[in-house]
C-alpha positions as CSV (number, residue, x, y, z in Angstrom):
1,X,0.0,0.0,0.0
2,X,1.1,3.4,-1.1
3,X,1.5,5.4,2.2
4,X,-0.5,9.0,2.0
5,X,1.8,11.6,2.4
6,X,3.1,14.8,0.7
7,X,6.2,13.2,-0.9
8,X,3.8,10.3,-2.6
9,X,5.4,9.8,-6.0
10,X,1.5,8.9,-7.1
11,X,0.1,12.1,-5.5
12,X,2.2,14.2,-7.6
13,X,1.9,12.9,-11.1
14,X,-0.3,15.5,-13.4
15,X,-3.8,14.7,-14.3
16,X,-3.0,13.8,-17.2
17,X,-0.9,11.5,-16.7
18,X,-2.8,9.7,-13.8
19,X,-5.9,9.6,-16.5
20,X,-3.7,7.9,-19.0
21,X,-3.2,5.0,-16.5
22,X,-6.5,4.6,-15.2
23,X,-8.3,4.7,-18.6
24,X,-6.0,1.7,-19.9
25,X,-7.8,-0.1,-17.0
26,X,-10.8,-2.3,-16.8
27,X,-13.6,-0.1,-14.6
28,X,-13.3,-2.3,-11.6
29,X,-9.8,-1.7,-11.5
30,X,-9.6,2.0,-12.4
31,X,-12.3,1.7,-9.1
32,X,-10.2,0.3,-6.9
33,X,-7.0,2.7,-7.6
34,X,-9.2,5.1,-5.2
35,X,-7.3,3.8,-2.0
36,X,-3.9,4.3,-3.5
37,X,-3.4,8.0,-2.3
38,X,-5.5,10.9,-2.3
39,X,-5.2,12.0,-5.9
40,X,-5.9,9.0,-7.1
41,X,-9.5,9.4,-5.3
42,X,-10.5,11.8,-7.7
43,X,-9.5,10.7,-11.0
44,X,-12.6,8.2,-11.8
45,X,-14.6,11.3,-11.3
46,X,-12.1,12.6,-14.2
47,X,-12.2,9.8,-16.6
48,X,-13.5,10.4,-19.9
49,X,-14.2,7.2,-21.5
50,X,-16.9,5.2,-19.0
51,X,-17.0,1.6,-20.0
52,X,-18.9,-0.8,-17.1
53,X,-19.5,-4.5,-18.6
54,X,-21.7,-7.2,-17.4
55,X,-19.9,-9.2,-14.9
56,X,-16.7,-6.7,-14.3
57,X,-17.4,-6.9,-11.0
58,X,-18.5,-10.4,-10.6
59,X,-15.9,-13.3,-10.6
60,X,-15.5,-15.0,-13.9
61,X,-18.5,-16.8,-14.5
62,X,-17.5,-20.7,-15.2
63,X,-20.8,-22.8,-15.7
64,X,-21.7,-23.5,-19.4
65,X,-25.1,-21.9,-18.9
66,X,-26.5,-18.5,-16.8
67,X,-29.0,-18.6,-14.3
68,X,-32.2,-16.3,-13.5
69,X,-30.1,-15.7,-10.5
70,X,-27.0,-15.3,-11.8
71,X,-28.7,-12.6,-14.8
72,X,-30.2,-10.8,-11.3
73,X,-26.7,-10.6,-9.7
74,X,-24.9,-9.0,-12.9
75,X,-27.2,-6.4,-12.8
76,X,-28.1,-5.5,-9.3
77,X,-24.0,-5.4,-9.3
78,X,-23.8,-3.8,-12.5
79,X,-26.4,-1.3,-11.5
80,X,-25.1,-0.3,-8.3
81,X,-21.5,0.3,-9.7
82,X,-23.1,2.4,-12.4
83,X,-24.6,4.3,-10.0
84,X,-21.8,5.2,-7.6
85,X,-19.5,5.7,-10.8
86,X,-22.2,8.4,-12.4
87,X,-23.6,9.6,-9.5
88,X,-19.6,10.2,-7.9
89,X,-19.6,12.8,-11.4
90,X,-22.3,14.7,-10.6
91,X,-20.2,17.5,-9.3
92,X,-17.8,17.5,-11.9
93,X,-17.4,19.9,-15.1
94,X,-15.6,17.0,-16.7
95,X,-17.1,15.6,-20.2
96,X,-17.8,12.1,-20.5
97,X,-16.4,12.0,-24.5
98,X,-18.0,8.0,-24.2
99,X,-19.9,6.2,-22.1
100,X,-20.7,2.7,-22.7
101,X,-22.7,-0.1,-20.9
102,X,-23.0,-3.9,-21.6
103,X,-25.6,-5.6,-19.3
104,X,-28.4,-8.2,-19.5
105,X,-32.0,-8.2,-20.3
106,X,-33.9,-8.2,-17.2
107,X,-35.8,-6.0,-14.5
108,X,-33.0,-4.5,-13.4
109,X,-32.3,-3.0,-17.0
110,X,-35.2,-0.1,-16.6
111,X,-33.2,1.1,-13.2
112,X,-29.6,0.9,-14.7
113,X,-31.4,2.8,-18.0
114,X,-32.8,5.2,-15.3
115,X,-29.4,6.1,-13.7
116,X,-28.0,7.0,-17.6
117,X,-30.7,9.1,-18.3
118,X,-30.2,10.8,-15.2
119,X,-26.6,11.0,-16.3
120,X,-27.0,12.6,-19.6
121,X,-29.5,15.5,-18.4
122,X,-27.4,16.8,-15.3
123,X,-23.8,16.3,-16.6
124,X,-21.9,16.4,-20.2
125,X,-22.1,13.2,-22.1
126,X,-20.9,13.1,-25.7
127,X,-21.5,10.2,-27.1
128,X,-23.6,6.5,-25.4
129,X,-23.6,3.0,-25.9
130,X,-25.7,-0.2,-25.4
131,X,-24.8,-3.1,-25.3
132,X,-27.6,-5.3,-24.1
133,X,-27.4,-9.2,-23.5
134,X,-30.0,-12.3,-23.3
135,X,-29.8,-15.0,-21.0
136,X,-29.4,-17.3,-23.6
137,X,-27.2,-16.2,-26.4
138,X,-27.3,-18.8,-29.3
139,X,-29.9,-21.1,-30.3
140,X,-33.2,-19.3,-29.3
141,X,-36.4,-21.1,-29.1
142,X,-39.3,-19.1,-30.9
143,X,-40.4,-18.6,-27.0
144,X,-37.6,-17.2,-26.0
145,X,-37.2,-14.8,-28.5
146,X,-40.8,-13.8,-28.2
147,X,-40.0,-13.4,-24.1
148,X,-36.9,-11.3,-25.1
149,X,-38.5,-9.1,-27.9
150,X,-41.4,-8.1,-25.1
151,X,-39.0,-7.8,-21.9
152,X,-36.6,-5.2,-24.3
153,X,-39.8,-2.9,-25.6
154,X,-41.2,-2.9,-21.9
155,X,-37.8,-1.8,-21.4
156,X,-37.4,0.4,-24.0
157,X,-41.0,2.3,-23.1
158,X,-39.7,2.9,-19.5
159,X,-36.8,4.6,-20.7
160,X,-37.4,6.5,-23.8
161,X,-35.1,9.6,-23.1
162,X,-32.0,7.3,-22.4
163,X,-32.4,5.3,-25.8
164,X,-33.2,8.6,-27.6
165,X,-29.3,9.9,-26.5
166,X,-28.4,6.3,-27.6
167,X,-25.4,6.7,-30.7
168,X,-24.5,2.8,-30.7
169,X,-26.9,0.2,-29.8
170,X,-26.5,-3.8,-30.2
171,X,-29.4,-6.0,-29.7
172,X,-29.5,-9.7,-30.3
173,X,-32.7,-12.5,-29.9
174,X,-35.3,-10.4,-30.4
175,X,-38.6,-11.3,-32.0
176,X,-40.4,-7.6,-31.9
177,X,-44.1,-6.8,-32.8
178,X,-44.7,-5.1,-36.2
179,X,-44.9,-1.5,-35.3
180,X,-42.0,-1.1,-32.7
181,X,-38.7,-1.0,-34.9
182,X,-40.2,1.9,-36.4
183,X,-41.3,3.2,-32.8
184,X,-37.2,2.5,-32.3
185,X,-36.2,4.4,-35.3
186,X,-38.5,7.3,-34.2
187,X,-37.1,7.7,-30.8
188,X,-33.4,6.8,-31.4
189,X,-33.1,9.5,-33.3
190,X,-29.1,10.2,-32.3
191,X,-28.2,6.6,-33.4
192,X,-25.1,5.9,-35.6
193,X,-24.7,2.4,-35.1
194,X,-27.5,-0.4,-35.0
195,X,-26.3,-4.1,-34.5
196,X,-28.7,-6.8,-34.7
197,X,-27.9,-10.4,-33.9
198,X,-31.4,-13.0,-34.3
199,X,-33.8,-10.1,-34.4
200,X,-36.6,-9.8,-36.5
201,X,-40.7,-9.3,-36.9
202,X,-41.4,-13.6,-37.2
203,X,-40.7,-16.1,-40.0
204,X,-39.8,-14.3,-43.4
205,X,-41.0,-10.6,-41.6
206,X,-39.2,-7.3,-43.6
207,X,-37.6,-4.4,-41.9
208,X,-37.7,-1.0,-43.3
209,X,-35.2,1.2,-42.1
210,X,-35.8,5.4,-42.0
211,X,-33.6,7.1,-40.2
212,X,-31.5,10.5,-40.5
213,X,-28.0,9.5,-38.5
214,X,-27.7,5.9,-38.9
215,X,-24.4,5.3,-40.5
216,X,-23.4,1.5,-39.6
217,X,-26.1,-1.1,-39.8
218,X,-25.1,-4.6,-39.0
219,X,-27.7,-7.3,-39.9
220,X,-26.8,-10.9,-38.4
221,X,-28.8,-14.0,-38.7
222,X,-32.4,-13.7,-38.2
223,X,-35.8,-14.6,-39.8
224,X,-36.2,-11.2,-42.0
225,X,-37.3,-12.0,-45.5
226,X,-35.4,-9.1,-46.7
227,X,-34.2,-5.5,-45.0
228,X,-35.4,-2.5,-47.2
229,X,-32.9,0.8,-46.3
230,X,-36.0,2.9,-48.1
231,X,-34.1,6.3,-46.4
232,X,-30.5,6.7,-44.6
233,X,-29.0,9.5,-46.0
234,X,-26.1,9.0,-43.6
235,X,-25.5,5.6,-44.2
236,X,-21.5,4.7,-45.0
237,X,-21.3,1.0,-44.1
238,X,-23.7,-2.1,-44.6
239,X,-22.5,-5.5,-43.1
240,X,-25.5,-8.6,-43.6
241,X,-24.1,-11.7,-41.7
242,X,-25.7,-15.0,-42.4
243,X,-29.6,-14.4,-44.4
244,X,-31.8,-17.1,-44.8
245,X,-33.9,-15.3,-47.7
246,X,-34.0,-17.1,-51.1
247,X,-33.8,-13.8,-52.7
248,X,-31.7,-10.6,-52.5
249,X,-31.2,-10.5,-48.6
250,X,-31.8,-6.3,-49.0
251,X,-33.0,-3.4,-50.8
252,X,-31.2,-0.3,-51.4
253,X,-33.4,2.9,-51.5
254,X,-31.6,6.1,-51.0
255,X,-28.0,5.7,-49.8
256,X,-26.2,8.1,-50.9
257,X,-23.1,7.8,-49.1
258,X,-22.6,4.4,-49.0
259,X,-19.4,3.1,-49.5
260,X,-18.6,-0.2,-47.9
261,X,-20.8,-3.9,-48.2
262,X,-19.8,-6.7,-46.7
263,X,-21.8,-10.2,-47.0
264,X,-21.1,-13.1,-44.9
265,X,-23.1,-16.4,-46.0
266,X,-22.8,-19.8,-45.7
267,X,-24.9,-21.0,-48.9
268,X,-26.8,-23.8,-49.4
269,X,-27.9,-25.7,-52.5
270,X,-30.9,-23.7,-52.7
271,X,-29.7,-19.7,-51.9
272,X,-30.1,-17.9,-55.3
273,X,-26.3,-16.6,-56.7
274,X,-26.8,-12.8,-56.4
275,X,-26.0,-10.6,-59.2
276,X,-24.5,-7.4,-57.6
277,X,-25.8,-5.0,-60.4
278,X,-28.9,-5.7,-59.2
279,X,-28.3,-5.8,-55.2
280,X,-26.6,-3.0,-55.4
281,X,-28.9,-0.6,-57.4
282,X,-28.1,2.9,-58.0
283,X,-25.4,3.1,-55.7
284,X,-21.4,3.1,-56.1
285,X,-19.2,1.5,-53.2
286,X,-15.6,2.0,-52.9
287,X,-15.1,-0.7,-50.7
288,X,-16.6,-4.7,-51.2
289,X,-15.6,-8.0,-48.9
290,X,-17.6,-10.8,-49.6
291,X,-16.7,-13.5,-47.1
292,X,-18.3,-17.1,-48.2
293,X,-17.8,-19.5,-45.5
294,X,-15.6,-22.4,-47.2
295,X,-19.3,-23.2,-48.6
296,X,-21.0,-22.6,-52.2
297,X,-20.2,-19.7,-54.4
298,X,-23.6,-17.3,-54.3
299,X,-22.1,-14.6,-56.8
300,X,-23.1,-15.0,-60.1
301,X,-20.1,-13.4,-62.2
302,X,-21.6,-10.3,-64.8
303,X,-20.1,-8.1,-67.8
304,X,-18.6,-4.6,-67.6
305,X,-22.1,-3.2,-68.7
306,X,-24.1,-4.5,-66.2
307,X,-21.7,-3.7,-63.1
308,X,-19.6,-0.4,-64.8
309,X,-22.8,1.7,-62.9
310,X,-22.5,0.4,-59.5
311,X,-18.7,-0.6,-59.5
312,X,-16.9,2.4,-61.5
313,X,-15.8,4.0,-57.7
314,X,-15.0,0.7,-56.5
315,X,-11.5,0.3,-54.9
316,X,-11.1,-2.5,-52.4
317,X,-12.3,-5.6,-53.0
318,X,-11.8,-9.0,-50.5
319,X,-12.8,-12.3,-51.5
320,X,-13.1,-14.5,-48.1
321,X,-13.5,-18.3,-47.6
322,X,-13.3,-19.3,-51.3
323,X,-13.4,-23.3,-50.5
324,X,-10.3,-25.0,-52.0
325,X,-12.6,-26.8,-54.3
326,X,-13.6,-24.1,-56.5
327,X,-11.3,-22.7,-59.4
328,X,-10.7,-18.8,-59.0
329,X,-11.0,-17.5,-62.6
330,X,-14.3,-16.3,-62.2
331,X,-13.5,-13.7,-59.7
332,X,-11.9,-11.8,-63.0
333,X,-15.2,-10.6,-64.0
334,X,-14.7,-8.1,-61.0
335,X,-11.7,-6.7,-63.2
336,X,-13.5,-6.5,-66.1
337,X,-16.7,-4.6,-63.9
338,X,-14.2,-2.5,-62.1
339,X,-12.1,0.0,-63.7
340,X,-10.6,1.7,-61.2
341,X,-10.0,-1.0,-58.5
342,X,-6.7,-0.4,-56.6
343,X,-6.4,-3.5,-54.7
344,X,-7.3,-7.2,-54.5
345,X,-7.1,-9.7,-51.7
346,X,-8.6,-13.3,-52.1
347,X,-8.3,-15.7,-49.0
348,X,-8.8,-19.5,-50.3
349,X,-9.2,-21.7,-47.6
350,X,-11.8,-25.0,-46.1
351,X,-11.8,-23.5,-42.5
352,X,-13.0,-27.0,-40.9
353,X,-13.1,-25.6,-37.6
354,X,-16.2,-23.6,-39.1
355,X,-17.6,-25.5,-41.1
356,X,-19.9,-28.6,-41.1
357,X,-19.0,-31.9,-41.1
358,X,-19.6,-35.6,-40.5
359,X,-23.1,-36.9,-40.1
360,X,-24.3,-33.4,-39.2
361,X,-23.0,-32.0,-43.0
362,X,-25.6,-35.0,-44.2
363,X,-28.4,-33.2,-42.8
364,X,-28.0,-30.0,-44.5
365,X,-28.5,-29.1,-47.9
366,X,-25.2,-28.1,-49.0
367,X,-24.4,-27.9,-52.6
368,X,-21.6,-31.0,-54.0
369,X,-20.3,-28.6,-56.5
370,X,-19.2,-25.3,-54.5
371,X,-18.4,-23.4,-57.8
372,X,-22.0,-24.5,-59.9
373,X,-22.8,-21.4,-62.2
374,X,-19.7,-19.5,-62.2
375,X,-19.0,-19.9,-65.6
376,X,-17.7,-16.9,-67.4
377,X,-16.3,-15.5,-70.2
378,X,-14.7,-11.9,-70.5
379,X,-17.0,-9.4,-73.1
380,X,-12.9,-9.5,-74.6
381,X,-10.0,-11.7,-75.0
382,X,-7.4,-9.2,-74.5
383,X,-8.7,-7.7,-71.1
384,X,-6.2,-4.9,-69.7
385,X,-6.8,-3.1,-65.9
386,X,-4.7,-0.2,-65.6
387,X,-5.4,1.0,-61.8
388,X,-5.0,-2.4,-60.0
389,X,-1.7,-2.0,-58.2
390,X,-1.7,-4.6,-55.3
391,X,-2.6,-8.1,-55.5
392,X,-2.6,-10.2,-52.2
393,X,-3.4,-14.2,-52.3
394,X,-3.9,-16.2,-48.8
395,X,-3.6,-19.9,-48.9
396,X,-2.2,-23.5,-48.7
397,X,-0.4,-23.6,-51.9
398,X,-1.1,-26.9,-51.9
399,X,-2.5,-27.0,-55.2
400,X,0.1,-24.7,-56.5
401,X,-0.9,-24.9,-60.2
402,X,-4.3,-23.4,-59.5
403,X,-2.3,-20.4,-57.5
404,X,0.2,-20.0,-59.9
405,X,-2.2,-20.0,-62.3
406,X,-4.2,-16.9,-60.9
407,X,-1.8,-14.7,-59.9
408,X,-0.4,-14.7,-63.7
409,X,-4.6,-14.1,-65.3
410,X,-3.9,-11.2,-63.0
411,X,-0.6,-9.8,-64.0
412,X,-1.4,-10.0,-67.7
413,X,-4.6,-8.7,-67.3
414,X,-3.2,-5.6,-64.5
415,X,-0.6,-4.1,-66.8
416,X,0.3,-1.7,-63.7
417,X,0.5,-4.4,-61.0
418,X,2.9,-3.3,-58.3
419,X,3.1,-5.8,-56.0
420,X,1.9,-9.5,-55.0
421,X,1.9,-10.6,-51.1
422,X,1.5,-14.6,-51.0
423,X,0.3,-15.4,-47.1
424,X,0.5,-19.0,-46.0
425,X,-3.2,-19.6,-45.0
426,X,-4.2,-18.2,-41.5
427,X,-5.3,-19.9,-38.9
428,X,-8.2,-19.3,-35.4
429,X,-7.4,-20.2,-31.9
430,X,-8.4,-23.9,-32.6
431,X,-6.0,-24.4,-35.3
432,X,-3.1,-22.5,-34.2
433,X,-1.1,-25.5,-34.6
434,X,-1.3,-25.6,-38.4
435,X,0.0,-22.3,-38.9
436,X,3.1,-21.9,-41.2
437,X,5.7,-20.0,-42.9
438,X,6.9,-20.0,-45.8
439,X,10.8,-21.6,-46.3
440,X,13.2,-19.8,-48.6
441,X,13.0,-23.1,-51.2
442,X,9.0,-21.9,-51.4
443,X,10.0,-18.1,-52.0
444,X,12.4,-19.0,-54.8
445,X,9.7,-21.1,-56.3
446,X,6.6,-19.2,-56.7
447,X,8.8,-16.3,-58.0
448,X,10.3,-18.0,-60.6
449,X,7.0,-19.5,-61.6
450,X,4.8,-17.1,-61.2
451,X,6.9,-14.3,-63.2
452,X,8.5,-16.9,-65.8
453,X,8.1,-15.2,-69.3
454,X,6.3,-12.3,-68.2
455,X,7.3,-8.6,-70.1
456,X,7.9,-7.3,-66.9
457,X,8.8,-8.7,-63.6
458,X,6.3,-7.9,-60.2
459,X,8.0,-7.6,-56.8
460,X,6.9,-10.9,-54.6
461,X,6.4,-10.5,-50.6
462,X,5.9,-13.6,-48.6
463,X,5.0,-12.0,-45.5
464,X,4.6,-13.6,-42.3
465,X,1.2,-13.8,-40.6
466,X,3.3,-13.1,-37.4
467,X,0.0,-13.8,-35.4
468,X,-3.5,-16.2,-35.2
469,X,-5.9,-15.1,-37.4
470,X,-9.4,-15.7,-37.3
């Protein structure tokens, strides 16, 4: 213990450098650092970022599965730590720049709402953030996401001036009545970023989304038919995880600033292969990741006529999860749609730690022939891109021929390539093990291969992952 006296080494620091230490804490922590001398008493009442989770001041919780009683402990705990952390502030001419909570869905939710609202009209709180739990998190019944969706909009009701000061909100396992997402749009009118994990109106329901500051909208998993963005002027970034819809999973309506879509789907034999001119409308990204599970292909390639008017701003483009099964020269087409793409990066890879296999794989309807449909011929047999300058490929190398292959279709058809980066394929936290690098032998290889009899020769990186990769 630090003794409290004048010549305290602690005592004397400047604010600011006291704050810097405590806000690289978790809250508990930055809590306790109140005993430590008499400066340090005041500098939670200084902090600017505010971040109290569910269970930072519980022990870790180590059953597979929460209780009622547990959920009622979290936040009773949660709760009162939020309100001798606000309430200590009150006094303060200090800004809160962010304040964000996590905690669970329960009764205890409308108080701990309570104590932020109270927050944000008696001191100064930039910017706020939910982050609000179920007791169950993955594999609702249709009962408990019916229980959820009502518990969150009695919630909600009680505490309408806190969500309206919401800018970031994440919701997950809800099933909500017709009427109350747009009674959420309405009220949240400060929101920025909506996340929604299993939340939707029923079986095949569509979500409209109006709103005047939404800029991020994460859809993951859920029921919804399809989401129609009729109005979100603001909107920058779309990210649709996982849709269930036989058809386009959205509609675009006006979006004028959008700029980055990313889709994550693991396809089955009977999802319909999108064609991007048509899911992305009127718009023009810059920015397009298409992440497909180590599962079917659901992109059917197009010609330069049909994708020149939503591609012709397009700049980044990452191809995700393309299972080792399927050939890659269809992903060319996005060359020939693209004029002014600047970089390229195409992971190849069966992730078996994500995927499914065994008897279980029997059960679904997963398509034998990953690649079905991809067929595709360029609208010219001398295709030349002149602003793709980086190229990066992520893989086993195991079938070399198919690699090599690729990355030449790519330097004769990018007459300005700068540069290729060759990753060894990476790797989660459950396959760690496999990781590798690449041996110099490998290096001298694929250079010589890949830039034999080329006009001109394209500088080849084989960088290290250096870390596990999800």
């Amino acid at each position: 213990m630090v003794e409290d006296n004048e010549d305290d080494r602690l005592s004397i620091l400047p604010d600011d450098v006291l704050l810097n230490i405590v806000e690289r804490l978790d809250i508990a922590d930055a809590t306790r650092t109140t005993i430590l001398s008499r400066r340090w008493k005041q500098i939670p009442a200084m902090l600017s970022k505010v971040v109290i989770m569910a269970g930072s001041f519980e022990p870790k919780h180590t059953t597979s599965k929460l209780t009622s009683d547990d959920i009622i402990r979290f936040n009773s705990t949660m709760l009162e730590a939020t309100r001798s952390i606000l309430e200590r502030r009150a006094r303060t001419l200090y800004t809160i720049h962010l304040l964000r909570m996590q905690f669970y869905l329960g009764d205890e939710s409308i108080f701990i709402g309570q104590t932020v609202a109270n927050t944000i009209a008696t001191q100064k709180v930039a910017s706020v953030e939910f982050t609000i739990l179920t007791k169950v998190r993955k594999n609702c019944t249709n009962n408990d996401l019916l229980t959820y969706g009502r518990q969150f909009m009695s919630f909600f009701d009680s505490c309408p001036n806190t969500f309206g000061c919401l800018a970031r909100l994440r919701l997950e396992n809800l099933r909500l009545g017709e009427s109350d997402f747009p009674k959420i749009f309405s009220i949240c009118k400060q929101l920025e970023f909506l996340f929604l994990y299993e939340c939707d109106m029923g079986i095949k329901s569509l979500l409209e989304v109006e709103h005047p500051q939404l800029s991020e909208l994460v859809i993951a998993s859920g029921c919804l038919e399809r989401v129609h963005l009729k109005w979100a002027p603001k909107l920058t970034i779309l990210k649709f995880n996982v849709f269930r819809t036989k058809d386009d999973p959205f509609c675009l309506g006006y979006v004028p600033l959008l700029q980055t879509v990313s889709i994550i789907n693991t396809a089955f034999s009977w999802h319909k292969m999108l064609k991007l001119s048509e899911l992305l409308g009127k718009t023009a990204i810059s920015n397009l990741h298409l992440n497909f599970k180590s599962e079917k292909i659901w992109v059917k390639p197009e010609g330069r006529r049909q994708l020149l008017p939503v591609f012709h701003k397009l700049r980044i483009v990452n191809l995700l999860n393309i299972s080792e099964e399927c050939d890659l020269s269809w992903t060319m087409f996005l060359l020939q749609g693209a004029p002014n793409l600047k970089e390229l990066r195409v992971l190849v890879r069966d992730h078996l730690c994500e995927m499914i296999t065994g008897e279980r794989r029997k059960m679904c309807p997963f398509s034998k022939q990953k690649d079905k449909g991809l067929q595709w011929e360029p609208s010219t047999t001398d295709l030349k891109h002149h602003n793709l300058t980086k190229l990066s490929i992520y893989g086993r190398f195991q079938a070399e021929d198919k690699f090599v292959s690729y990355a030449r279709s790519v330097m004769e058809a990018a007459v300005n390539l700068e540069e290729i980066k060759l990753y060894k394929s990476p790797v989660c936290w459950k396959c760690k093990h496999l990781l590798q690098e690449w041996t110099l032998e490998e290096k001298s290889y694929f250079s010589y291969k890949i830039n034999k009899g080329m006009p001109s020769l394209v500088r080849i990186h084989f960088p290290s992952l250096g870390q596990v990769l999800s």
